[in-house]
VMD Tcl script that draws the C-alpha trace (Angstrom):
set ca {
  {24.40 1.19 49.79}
  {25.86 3.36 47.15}
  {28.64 0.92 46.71}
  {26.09 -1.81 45.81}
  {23.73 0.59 43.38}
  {27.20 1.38 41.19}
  {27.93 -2.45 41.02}
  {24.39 -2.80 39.80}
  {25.00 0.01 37.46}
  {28.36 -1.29 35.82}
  {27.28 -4.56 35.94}
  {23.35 -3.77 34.14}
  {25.00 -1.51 31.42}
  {27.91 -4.48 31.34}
  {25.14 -6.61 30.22}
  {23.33 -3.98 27.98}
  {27.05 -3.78 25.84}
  {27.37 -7.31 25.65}
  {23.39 -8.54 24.03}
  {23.47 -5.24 22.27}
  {27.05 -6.19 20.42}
  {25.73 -9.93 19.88}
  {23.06 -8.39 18.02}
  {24.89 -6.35 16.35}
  {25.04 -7.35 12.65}
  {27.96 -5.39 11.67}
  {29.59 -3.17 14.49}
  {31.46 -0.24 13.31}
  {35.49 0.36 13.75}
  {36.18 -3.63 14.90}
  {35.35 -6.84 14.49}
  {32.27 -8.67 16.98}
  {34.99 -10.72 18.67}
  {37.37 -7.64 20.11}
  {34.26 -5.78 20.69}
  {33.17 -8.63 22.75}
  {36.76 -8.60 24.25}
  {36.60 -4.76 25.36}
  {32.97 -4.99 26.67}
  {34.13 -7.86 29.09}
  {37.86 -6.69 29.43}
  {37.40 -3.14 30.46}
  {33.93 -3.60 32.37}
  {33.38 0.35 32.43}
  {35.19 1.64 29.97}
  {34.31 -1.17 27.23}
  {30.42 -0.64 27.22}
  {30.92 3.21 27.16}
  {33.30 2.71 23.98}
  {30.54 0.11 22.59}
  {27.88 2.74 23.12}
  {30.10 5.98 21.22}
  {31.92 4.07 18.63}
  {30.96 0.52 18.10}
  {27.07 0.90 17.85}
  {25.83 0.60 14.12}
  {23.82 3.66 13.78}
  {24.39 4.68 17.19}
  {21.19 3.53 18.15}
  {18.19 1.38 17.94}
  {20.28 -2.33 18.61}
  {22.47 -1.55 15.71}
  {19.83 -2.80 12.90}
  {18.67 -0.83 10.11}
  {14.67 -1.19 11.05}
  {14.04 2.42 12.41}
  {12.03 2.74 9.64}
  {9.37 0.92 9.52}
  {5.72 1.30 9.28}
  {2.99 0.41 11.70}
  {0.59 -1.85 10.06}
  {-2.07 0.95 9.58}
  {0.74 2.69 7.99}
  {1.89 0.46 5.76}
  {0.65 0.57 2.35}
  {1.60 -2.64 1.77}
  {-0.81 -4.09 4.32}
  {-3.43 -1.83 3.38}
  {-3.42 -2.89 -0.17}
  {-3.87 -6.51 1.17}
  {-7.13 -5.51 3.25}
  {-8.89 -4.30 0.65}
  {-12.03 -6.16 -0.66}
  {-11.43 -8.13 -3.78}
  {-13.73 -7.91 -6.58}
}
mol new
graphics top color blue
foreach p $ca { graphics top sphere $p radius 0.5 }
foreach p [lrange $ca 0 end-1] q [lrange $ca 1 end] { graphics top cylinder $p $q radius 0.2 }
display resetview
């Protein structure tokens, strides 16, 4: 049984790496294509070197959209609900 919850392990954070690179619009310290290489290559050691050094900001899938509002939030949005007159 533990044998088979590791496999599941290397093989879910396997899969994590690999969507989470093709997402990825611009990975740090490589190219997409090696980074794709490593994460299949090396199947525990690739991931855990896409998670600490290939990962845009080193989180949130590697896209630049931590910061944005929630549409109540938004001033934008709220400008746009307002009555006209």
């Amino acid at each position: 049984m533990p044998r088979f919850v590791l496999s599941v392990l290397i093989v879910g954070l396997s899969v994590y790496a690999f969507v989470d690179c093709l997402q990825t619009p611009n990975p740090k310290a490589l190219p997409k294509i090696v980074w794709i290489f490593i994460i299949v290559g090396l199947p525990i050691l690739g991931p855990v070197l896409w998670i600490l050094f290939g990962r845009a900001n080193g989180r949130g899938w590697g896209r630049d959209d931590d910061d944005v509002f929630a549409p109540d939030d938004d001033p934008s949005f709220l400008r746009d609900l307002s009555p006209k007159r």
